[in-house]
Backbone as JSON, one array per atom type, in Angstrom:
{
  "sequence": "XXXXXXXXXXXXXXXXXXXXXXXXXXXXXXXXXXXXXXXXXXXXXXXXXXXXXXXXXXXXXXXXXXXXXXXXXXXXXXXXXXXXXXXXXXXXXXXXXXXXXXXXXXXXXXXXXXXXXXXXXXXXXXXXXXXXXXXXXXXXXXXXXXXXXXXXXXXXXXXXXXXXXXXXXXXXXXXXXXXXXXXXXXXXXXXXXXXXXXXXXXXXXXXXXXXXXXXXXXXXXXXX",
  "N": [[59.67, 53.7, 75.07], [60.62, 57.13, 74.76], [60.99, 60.75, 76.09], [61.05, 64.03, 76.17], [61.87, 66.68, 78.0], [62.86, 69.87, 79.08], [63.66, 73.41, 79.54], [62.05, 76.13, 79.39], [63.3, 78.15, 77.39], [64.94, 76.41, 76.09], [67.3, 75.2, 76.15], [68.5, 74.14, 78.22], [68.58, 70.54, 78.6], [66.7, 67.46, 79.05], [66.76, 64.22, 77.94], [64.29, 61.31, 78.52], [64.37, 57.71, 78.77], [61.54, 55.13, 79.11], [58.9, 54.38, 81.09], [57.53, 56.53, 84.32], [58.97, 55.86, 87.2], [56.82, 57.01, 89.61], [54.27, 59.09, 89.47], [53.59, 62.26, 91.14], [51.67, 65.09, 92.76], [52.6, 68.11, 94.66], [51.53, 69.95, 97.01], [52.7, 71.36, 98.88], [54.02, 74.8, 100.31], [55.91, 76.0, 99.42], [56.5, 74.71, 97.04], [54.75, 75.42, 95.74], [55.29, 78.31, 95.43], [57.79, 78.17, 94.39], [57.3, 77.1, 91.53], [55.32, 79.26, 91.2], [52.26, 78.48, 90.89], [49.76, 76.82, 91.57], [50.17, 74.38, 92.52], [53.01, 71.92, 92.36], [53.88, 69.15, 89.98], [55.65, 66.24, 89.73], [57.66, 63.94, 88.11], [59.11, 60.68, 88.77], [62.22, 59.16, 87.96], [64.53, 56.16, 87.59], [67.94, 57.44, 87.66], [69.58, 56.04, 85.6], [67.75, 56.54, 83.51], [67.88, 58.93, 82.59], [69.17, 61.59, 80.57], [70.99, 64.94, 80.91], [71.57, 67.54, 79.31], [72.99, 70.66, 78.22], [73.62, 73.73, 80.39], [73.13, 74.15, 83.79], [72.32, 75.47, 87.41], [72.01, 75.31, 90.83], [69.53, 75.23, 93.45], [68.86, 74.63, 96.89], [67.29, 72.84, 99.43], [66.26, 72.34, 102.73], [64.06, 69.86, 103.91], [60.83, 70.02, 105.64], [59.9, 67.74, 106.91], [59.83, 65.01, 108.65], [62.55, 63.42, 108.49], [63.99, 65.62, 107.7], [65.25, 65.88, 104.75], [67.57, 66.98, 102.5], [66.78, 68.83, 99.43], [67.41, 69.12, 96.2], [66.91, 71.68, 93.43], [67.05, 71.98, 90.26], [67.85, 74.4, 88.05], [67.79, 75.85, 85.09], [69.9, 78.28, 83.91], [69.62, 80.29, 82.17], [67.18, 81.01, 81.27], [65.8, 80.14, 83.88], [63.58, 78.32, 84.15], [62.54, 75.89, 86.4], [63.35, 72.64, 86.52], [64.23, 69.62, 86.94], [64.56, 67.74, 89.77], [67.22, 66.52, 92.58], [68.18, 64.45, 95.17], [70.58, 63.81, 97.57], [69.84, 62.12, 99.6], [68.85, 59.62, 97.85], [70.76, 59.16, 95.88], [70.2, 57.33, 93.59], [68.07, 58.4, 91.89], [65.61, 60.53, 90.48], [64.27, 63.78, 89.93], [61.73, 64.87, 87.22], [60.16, 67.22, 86.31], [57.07, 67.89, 85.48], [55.65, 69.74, 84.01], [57.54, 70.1, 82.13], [57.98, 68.35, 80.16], [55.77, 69.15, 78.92], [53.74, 67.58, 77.5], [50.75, 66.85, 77.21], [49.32, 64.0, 77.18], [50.76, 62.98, 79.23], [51.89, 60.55, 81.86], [49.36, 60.44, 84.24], [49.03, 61.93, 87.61], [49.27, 59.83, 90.32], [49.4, 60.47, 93.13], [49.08, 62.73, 96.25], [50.16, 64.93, 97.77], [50.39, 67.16, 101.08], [47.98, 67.61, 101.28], [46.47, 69.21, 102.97], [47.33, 72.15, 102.57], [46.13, 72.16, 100.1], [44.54, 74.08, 97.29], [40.85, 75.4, 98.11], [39.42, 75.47, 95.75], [40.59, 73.11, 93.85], [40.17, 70.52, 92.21], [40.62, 66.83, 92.64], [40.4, 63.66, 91.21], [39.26, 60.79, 92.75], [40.48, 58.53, 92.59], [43.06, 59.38, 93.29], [45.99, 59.37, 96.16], [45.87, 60.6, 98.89], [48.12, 62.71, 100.77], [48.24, 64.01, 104.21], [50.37, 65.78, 105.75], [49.93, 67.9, 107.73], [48.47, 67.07, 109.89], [49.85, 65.91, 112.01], [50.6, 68.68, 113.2], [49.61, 69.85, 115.75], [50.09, 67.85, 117.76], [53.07, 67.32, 117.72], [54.17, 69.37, 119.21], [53.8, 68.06, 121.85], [56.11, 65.97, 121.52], [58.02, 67.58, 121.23], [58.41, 68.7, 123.54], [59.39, 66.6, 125.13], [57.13, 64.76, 125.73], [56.29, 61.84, 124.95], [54.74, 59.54, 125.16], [52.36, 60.85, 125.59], [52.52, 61.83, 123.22], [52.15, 59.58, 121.56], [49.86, 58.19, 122.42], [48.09, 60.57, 121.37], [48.3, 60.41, 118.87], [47.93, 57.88, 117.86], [45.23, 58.02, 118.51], [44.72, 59.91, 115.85], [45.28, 58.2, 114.07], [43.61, 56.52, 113.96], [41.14, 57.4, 112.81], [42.09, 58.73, 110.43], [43.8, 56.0, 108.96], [44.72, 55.68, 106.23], [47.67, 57.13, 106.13], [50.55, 56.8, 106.03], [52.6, 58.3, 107.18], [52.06, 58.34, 110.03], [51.74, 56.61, 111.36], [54.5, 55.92, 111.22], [55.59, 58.51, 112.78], [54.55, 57.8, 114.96], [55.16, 55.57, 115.88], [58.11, 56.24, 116.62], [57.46, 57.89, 118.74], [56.72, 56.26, 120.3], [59.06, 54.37, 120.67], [60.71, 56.26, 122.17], [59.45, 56.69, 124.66], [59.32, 54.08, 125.42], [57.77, 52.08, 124.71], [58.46, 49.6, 123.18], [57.81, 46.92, 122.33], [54.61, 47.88, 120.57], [56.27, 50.13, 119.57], [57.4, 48.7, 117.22], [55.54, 47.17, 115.66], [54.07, 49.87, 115.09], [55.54, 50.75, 113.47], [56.49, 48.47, 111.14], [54.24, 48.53, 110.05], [53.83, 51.57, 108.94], [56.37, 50.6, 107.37], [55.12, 49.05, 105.75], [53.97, 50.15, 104.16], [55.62, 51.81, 102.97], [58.87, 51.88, 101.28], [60.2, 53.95, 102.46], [59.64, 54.61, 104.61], [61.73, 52.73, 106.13], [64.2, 53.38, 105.2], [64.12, 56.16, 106.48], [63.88, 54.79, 109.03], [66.46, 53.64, 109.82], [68.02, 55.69, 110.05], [67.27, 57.34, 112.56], [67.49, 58.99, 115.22], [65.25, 58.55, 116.99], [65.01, 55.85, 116.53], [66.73, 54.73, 118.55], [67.07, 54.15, 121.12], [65.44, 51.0, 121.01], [66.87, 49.82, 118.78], [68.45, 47.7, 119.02], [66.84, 45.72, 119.41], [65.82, 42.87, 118.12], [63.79, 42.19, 116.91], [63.42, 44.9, 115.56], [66.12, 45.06, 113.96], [65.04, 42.83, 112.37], [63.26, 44.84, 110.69], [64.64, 46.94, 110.17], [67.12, 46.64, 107.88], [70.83, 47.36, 107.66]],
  "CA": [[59.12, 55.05, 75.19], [61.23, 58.39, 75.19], [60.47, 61.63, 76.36], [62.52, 65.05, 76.1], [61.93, 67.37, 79.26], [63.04, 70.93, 78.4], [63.54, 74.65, 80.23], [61.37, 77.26, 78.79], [64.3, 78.55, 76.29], [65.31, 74.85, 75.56], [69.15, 75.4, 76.87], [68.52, 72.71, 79.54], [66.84, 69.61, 78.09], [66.63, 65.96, 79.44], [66.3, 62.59, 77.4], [64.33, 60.25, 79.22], [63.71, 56.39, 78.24], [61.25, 54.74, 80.09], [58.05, 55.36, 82.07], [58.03, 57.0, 85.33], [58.75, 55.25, 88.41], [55.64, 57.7, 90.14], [54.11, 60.93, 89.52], [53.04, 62.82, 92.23], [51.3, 66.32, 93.06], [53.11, 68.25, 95.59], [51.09, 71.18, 97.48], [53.33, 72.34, 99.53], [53.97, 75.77, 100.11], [57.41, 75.78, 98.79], [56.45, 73.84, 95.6], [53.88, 76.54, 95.06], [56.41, 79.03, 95.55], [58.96, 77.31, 93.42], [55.92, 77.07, 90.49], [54.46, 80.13, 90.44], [51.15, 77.57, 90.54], [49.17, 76.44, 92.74], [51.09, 73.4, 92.73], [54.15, 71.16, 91.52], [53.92, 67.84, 90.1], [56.81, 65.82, 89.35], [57.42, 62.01, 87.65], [60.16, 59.62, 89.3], [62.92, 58.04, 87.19], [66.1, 55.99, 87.81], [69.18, 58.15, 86.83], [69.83, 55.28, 84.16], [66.81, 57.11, 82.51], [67.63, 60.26, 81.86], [70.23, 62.3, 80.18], [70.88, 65.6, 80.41], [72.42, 68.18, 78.43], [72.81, 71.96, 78.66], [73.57, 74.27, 81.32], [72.01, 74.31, 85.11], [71.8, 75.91, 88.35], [71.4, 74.56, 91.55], [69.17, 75.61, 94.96], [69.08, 73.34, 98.0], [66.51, 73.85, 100.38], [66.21, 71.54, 103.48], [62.61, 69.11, 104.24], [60.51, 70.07, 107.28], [59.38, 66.95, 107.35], [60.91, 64.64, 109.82], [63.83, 63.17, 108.14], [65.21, 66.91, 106.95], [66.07, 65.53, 103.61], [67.76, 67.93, 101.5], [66.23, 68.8, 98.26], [68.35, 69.95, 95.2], [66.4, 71.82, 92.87], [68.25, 72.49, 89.57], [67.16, 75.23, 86.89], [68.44, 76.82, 83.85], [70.32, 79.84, 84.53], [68.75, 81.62, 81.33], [65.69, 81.56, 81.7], [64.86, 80.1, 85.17], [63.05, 77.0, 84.17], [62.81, 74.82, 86.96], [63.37, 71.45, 85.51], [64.67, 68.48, 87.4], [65.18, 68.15, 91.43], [67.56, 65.01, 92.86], [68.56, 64.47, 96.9], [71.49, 63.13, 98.06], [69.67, 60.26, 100.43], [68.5, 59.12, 96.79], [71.34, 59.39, 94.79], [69.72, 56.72, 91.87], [66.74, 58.78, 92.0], [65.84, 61.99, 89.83], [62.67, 63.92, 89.91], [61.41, 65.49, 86.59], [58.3, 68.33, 86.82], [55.49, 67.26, 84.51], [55.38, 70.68, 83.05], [59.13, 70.53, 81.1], [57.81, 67.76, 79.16], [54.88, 69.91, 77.33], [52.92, 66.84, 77.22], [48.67, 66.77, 77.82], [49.18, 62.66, 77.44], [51.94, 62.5, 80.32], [50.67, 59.71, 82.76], [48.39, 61.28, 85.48], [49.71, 61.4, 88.94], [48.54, 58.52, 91.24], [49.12, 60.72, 94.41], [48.86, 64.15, 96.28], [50.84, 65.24, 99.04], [50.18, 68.11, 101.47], [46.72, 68.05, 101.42], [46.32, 70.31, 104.21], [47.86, 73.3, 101.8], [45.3, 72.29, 98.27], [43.56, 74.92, 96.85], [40.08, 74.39, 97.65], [39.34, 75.31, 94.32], [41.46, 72.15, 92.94], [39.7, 69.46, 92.48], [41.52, 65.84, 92.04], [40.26, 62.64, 90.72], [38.93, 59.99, 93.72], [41.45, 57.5, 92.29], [44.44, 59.86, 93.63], [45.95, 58.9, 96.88], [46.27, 61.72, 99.74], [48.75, 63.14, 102.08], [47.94, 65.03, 105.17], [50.94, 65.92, 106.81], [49.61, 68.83, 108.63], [47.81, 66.31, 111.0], [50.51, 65.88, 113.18], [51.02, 69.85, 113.87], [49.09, 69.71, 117.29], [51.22, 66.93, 118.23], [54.61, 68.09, 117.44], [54.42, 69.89, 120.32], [54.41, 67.7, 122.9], [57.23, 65.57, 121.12], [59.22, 68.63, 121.26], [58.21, 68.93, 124.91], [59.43, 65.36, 125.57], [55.85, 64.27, 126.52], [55.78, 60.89, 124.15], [53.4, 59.02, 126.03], [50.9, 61.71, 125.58], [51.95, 62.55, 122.07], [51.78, 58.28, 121.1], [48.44, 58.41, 122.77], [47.26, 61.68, 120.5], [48.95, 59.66, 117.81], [47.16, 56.5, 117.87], [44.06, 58.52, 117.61], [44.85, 60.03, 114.29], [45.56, 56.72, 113.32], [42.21, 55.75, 113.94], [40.78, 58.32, 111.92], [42.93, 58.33, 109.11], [43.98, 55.34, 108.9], [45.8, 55.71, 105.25], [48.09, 57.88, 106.22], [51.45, 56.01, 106.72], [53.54, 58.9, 108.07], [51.59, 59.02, 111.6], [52.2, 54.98, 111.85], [55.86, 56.37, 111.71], [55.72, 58.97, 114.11], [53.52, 56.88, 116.51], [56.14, 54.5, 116.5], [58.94, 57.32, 117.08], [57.52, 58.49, 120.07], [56.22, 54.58, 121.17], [59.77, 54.15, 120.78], [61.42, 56.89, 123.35], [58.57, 56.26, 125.44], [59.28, 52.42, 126.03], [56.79, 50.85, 124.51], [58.91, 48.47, 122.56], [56.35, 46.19, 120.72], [53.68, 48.78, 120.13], [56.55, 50.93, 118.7], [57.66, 47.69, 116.27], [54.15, 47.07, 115.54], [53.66, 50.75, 114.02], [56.9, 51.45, 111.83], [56.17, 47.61, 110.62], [52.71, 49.28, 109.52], [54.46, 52.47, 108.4], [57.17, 50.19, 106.28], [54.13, 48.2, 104.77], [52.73, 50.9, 103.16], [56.29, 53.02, 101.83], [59.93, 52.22, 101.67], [60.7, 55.33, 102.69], [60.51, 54.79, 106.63], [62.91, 51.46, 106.47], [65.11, 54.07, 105.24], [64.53, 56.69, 107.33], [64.37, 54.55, 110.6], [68.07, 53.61, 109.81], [68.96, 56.93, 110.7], [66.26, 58.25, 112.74], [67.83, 58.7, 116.65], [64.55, 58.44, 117.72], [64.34, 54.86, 117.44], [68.19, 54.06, 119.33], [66.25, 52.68, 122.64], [65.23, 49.84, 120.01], [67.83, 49.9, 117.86], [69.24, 46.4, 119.17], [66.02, 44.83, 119.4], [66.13, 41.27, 116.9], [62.7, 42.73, 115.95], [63.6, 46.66, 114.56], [66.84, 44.91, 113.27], [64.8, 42.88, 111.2], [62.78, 45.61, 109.86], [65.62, 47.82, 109.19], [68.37, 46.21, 107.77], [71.84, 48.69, 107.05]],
  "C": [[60.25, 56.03, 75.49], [60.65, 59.32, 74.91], [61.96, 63.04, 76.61], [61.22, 65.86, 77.06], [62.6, 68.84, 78.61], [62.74, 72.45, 79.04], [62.65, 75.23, 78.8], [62.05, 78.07, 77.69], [64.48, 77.27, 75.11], [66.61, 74.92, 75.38], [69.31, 74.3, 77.17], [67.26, 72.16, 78.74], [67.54, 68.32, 79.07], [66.19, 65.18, 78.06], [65.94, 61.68, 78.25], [63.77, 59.14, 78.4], [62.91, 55.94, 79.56], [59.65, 55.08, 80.26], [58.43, 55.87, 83.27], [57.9, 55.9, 86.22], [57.15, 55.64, 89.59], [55.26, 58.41, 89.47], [53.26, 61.22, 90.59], [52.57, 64.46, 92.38], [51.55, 66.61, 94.47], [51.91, 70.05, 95.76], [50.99, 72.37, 98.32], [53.69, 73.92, 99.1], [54.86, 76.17, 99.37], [57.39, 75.77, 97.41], [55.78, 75.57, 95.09], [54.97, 77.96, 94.76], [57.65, 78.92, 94.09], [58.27, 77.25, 91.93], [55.46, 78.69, 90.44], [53.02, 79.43, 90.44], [50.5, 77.49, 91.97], [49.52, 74.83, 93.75], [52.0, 72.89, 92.11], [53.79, 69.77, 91.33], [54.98, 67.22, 89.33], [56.44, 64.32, 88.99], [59.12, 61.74, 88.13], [61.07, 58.81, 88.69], [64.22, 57.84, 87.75], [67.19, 57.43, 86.95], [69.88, 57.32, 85.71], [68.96, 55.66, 83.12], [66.99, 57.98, 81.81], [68.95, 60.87, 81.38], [69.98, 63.57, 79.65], [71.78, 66.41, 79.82], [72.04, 69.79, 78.75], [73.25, 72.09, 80.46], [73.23, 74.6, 82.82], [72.44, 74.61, 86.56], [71.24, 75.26, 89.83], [70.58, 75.67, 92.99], [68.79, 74.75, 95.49], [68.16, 74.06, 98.92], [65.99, 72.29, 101.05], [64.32, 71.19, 103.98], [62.35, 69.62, 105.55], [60.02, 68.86, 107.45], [60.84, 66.08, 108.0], [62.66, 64.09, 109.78], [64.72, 64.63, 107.98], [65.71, 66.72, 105.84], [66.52, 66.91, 102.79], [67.17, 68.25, 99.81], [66.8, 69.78, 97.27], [67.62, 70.55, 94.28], [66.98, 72.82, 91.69], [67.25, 73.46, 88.46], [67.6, 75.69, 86.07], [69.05, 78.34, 84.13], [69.96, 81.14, 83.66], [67.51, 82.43, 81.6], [64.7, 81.57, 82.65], [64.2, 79.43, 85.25], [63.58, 76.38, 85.26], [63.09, 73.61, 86.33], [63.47, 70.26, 86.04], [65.0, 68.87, 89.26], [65.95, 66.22, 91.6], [67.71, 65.79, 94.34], [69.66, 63.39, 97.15], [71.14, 62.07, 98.68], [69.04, 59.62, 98.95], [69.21, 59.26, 95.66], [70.53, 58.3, 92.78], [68.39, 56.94, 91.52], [66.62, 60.11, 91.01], [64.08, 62.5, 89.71], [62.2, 64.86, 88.4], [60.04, 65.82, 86.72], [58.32, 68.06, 85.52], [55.7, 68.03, 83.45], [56.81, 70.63, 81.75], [58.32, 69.46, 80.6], [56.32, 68.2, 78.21], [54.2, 69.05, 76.76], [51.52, 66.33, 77.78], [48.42, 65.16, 78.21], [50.11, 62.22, 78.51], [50.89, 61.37, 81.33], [50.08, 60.39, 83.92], [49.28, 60.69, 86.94], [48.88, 60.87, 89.73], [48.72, 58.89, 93.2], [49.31, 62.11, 94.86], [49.23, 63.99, 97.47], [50.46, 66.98, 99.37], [48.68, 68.59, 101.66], [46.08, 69.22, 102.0], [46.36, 71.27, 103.49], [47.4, 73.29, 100.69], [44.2, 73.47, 98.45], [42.28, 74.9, 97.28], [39.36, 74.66, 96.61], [40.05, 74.24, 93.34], [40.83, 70.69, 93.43], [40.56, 68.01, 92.2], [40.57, 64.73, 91.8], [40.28, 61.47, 92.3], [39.83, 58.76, 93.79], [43.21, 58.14, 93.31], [44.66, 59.44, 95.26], [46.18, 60.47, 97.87], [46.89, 61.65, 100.74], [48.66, 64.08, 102.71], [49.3, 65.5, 105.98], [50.91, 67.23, 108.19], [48.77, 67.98, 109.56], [48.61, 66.33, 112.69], [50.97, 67.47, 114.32], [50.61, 69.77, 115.35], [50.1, 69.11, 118.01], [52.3, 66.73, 118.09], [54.5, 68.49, 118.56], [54.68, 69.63, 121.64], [55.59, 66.44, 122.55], [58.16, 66.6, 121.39], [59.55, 69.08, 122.69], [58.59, 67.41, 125.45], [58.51, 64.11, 126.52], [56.12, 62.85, 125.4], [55.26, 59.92, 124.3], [52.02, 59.59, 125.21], [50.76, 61.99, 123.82], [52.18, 61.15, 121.13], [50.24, 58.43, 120.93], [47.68, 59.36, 121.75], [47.91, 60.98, 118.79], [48.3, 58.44, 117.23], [45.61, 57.07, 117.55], [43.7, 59.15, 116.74], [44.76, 58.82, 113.79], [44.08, 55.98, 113.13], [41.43, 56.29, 113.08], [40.77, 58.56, 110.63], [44.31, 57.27, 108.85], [45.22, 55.08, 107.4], [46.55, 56.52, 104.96], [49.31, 57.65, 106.75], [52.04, 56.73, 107.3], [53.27, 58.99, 109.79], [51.9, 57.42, 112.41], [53.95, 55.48, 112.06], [56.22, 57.17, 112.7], [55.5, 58.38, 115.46], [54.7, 56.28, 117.03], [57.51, 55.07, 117.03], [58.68, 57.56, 119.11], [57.29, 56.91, 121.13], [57.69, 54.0, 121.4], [60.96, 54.58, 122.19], [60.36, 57.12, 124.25], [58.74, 55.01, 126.23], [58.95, 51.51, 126.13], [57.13, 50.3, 123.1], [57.91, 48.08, 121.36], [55.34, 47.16, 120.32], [54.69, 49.4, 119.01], [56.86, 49.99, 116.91], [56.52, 47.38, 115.24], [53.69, 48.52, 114.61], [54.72, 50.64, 113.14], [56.77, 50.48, 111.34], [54.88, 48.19, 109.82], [53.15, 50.33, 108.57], [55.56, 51.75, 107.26], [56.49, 49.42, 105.7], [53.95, 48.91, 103.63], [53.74, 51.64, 102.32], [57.67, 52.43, 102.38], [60.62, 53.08, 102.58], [60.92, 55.59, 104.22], [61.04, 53.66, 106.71], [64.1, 52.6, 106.66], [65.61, 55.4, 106.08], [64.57, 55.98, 108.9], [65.64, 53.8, 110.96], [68.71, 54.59, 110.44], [68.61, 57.49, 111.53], [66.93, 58.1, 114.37], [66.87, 58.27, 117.23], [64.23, 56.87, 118.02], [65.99, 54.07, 118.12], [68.16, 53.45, 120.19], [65.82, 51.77, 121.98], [65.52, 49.06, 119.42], [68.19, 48.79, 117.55], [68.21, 45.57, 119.09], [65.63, 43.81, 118.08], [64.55, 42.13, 116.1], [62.37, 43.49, 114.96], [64.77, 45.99, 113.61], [66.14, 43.49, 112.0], [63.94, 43.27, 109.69], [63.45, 46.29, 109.02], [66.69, 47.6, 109.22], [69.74, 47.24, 107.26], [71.92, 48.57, 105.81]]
}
């Protein structure tokens, strides 16, 4: 299978082989922003996938979510087509938006982030998977207030609630971590790395779990 990707002029194109690794609907505010839409949705390919050609533009604009990842977001300098975003903690990673490929048969995205921030005029498909990360706002606060006792505790009962919602198994275990509760904290980010790569890799770097750090248990969750 190949697919050509393509700014709004057709300056900046992509060649990709392949299917996507994901696709995902983003509904952050940002995205929307960044779109003109009501949302962004992007598809996931190795950088052995794609090749591009033409001209492009970069803006960088840093994650509020907990890691801070940086997010590169490259565009055509003609005409301003967004087109492709990569991130440095993912160098063999590349994100192409849905819309540059101008195709109605593209594969449907299998998940939706930001929930909190959807339209509610936008309906999605019961099959799609959802992310809330506005859950934790309340409870940010006493993390930031070095309560993490209290903001495990308010943590654990999200968890109960919304249960498929791996980022709060990661936090939980954050604060279960500089708190002192060892196995509990092992016990969530094990939960949290069930469900997504994505916190092995960030609890490599994450200070929050350094009271842990040495424990035979975290080291053999998250290997360097």
């Amino acid at each position: 299978m190949t697919r050509e990707a393509a700014c709004h002029c057709g300056q900046l194109r992509l060649h990709v082989t392949g299917e996507p690794q994901n696709v995902s609907i983003c509904n952050c505010l940002p995205c929307q922003r960044r779109t003109g839409s009501a949302f962004g949705v992007q598809a996931g390919f190795g950088t052995e996938q794609v090749q591009i050609t033409g001209r492009f533009n970069d803006f960088a604009r840093i994650s509020d979510e907990p890691d801070h990842r940086e997010g590169i977001f490259h565009f055509c300098p003609d005409c301003g087509s967004s087109v492709f975003c990569t991130a440095a903690a993912e160098p063999d990673h590349i994100g192409v938006f849905v819309g540059s490929f101008a195709d109605p048969s593209f594969p449907a995205p299998t998940e939706s982030g930001y929930e909190n921030r959807r339209h509610p005029w936008v309906g999605l498909p019961d099959t799609i998977q959802r992310h809330h990360p506005g859950l934790w706002d309340d409870v940010h606060p006493l993390y930031e207030a070095g309560r993490y006792a209290e903001a495990a505790d308010r943590g654990v009962e999200l968890i109960e609630a919304h249960p498929e919602q791996g980022y709060l198994y990661y936090n939980v275990a954050c604060c279960e971590s500089l708190a002192g509760r060892t196995d509990a904290a092992i016990a969530h980010l094990r939960h949290a790395i069930g469900m997504g790569d994505f916190a092995a890799q960030m609890a490599a770097q994450d200070s929050d779990f350094d009271p842990i750090r040495d424990e035979p248990a975290f080291k053999d969750l998250v290997r360097p």
